[in-house]
C-alpha positions as CSV (number, residue, x, y, z in Angstrom):
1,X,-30.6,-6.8,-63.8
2,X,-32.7,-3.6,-63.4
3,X,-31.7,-0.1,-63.5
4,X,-31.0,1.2,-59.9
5,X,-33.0,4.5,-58.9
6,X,-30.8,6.7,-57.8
7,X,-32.6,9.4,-57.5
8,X,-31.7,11.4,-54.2
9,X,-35.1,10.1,-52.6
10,X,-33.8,6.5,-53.3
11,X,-33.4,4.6,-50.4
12,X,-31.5,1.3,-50.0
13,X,-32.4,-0.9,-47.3
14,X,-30.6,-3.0,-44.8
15,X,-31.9,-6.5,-46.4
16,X,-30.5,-5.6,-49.6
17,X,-27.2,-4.5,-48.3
18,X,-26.9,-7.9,-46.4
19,X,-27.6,-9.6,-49.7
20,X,-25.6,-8.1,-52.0
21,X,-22.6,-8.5,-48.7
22,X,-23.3,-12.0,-48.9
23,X,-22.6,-12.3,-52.7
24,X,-19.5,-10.6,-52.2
25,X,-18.6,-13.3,-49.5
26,X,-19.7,-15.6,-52.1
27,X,-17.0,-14.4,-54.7
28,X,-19.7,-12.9,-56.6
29,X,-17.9,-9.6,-58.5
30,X,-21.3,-8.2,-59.6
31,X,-22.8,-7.6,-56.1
32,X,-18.9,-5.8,-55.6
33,X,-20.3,-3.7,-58.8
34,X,-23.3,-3.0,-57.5
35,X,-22.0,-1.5,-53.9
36,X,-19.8,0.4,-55.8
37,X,-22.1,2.3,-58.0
38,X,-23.9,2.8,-55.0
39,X,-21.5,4.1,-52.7
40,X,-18.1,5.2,-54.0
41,X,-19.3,8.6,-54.5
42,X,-19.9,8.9,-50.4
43,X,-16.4,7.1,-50.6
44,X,-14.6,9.4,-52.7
45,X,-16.6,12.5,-51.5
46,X,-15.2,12.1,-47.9
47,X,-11.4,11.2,-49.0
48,X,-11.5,14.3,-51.4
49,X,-12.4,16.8,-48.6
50,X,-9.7,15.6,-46.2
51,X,-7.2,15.0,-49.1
52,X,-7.9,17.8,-51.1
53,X,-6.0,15.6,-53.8
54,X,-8.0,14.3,-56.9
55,X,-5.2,11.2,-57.6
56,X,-5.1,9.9,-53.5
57,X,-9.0,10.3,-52.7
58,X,-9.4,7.9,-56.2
59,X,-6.5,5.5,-54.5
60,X,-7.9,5.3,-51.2
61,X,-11.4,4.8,-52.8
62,X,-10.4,1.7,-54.6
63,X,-8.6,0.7,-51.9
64,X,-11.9,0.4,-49.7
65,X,-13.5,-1.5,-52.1
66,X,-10.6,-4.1,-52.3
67,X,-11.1,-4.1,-48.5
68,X,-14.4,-4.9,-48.8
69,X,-13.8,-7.3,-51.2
70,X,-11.1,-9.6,-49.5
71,X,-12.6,-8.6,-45.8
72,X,-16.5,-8.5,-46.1
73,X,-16.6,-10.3,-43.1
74,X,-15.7,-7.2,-41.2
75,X,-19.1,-5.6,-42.0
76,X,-21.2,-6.2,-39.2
77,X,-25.0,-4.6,-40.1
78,X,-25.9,-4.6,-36.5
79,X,-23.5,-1.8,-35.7
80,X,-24.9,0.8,-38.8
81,X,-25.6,0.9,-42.4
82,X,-22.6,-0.7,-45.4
83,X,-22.4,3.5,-46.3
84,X,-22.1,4.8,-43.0
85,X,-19.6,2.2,-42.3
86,X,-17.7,2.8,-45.3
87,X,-17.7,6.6,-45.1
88,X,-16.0,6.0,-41.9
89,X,-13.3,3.4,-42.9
90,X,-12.5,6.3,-45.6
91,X,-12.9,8.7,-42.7
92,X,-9.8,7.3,-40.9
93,X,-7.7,6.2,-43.8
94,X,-8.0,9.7,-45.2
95,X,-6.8,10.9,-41.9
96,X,-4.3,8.0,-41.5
97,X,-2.8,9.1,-45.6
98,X,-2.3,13.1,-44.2
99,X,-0.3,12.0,-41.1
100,X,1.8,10.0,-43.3
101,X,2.4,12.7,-46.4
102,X,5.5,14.8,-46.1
103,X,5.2,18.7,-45.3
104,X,4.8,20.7,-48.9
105,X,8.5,21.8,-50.0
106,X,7.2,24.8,-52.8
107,X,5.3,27.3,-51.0
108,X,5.0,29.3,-54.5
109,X,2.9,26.1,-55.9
110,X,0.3,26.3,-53.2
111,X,-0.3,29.7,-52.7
112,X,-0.8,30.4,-56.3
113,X,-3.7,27.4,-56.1
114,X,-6.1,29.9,-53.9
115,X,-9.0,30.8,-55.4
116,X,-10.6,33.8,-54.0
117,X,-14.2,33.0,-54.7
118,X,-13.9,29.1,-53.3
119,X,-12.1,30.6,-49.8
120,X,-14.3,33.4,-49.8
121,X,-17.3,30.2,-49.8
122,X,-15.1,28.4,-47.5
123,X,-14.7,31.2,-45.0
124,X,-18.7,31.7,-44.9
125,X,-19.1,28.3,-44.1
126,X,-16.4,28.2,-41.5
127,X,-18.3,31.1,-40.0
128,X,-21.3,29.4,-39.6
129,X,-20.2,26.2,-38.2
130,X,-18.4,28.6,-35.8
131,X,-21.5,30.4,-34.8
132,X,-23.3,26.6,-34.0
133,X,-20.6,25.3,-32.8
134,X,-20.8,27.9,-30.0
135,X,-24.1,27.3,-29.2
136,X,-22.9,24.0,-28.0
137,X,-21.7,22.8,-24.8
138,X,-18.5,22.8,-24.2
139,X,-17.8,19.0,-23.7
140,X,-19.7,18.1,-27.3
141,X,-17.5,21.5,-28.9
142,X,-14.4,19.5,-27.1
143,X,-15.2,16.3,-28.7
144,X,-16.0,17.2,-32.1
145,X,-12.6,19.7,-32.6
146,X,-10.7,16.8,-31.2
147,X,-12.3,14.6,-34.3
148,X,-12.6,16.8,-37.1
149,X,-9.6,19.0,-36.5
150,X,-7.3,17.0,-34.8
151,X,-8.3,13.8,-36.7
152,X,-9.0,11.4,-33.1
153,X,-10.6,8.3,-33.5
154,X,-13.6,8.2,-30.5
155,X,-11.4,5.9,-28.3
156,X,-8.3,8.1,-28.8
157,X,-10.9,11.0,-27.4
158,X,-12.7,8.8,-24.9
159,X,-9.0,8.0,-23.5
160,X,-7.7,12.0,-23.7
161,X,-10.9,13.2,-22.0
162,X,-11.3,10.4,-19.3
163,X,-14.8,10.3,-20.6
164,X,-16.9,6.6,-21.4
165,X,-16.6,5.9,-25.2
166,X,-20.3,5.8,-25.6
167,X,-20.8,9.2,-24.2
168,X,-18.2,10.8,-26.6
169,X,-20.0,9.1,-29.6
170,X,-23.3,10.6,-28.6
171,X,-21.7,14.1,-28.4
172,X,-20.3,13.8,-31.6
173,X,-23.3,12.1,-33.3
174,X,-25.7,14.7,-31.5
175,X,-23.4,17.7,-32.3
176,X,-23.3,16.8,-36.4
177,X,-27.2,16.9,-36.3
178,X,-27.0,20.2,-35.0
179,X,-24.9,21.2,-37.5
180,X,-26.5,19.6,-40.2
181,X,-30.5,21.2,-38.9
182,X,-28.6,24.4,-38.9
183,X,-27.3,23.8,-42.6
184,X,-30.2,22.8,-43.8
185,X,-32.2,25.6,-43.0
């Protein structure tokens, strides 16, 4: 087997994906292996920041992988790419993990955690996504706060706003590209 690139410019494609799916399906532990190296780092990335806990964001991490493993099935490539759908399975498990933990008892223990340089970073960033975030409209602003702060699925925000699903998934989608141009430049 070769060396994968993964150099940032690497680029998998969708045939490959569906392979190495179909080996999984197959029992085949390598293909598993390979989608790992590949994209547990997205996995773990996206746990980590709604976690904010090393030890749960490695749990939940393998725990997509064994989903993936037993349930392959429930990959369909028509509907997205194998990292974009398993960004978002980690997405709402993350969220699903915080709903379910217990409110912090020692208030000592967490403030003494705060490092001033990393919410000074934090609070710049904030700022910014404020500023674009303004520059929206105020149904695409509705629909990504009720995602990203208040952890709704897009059916649990189609439903609240009365709005067709496909129209809140647009906002969304077209909303995080606007954040992203903006971040980029």
């Amino acid at each position: 087997m070769e060396p994968m690139d993964k150099s940032p410019g690497a680029r998998t494609d969708a045939g490959d994906e569906m392979r190495l799916v179909a080996r999984i399906r197959a029992g085949d532990q390598l293909a598993l292996s390979e989608l790992y190296d590949r994209y547990s780092s997205v996995v773990y990335g996206v746990a980590l920041r709604i976690l904010q806990d090393t030890g749960a964001a490695e749990d939940l991490s393998q725990d997509i992988f064994l989903q993936l493993w037993r349930k392959s099935e429930a990959f369909d490539s028509s509907r997205g790419s194998l990292g974009a759908w398993l960004a978002v399975i980690a997405r709402h498990r993350a969220i699903d993990r915080l709903r379910q933990r217990k409110p912090e008892s020692d208030i000592e223990g967490c403030a003494s955690a705060t490092d001033l340089r990393d919410e000074t970073e934090r609070s710049l960033v904030i700022e910014k996504v404020r500023v674009v975030m303004n520059e929206m409209s105020s149904d695409q602003r509705t629909a990504l706060e009720l995602a990203f702060f208040e952890g709704l699925t897009h059916t649990e925000i189609a439903e609240k706003t009365g709005e067709p699903l496909g129209t809140i998934k647009t906002r969304i989608r077209s909303g995080l590209q606007m954040l992203r141009a903006r971040f980029a430049t």
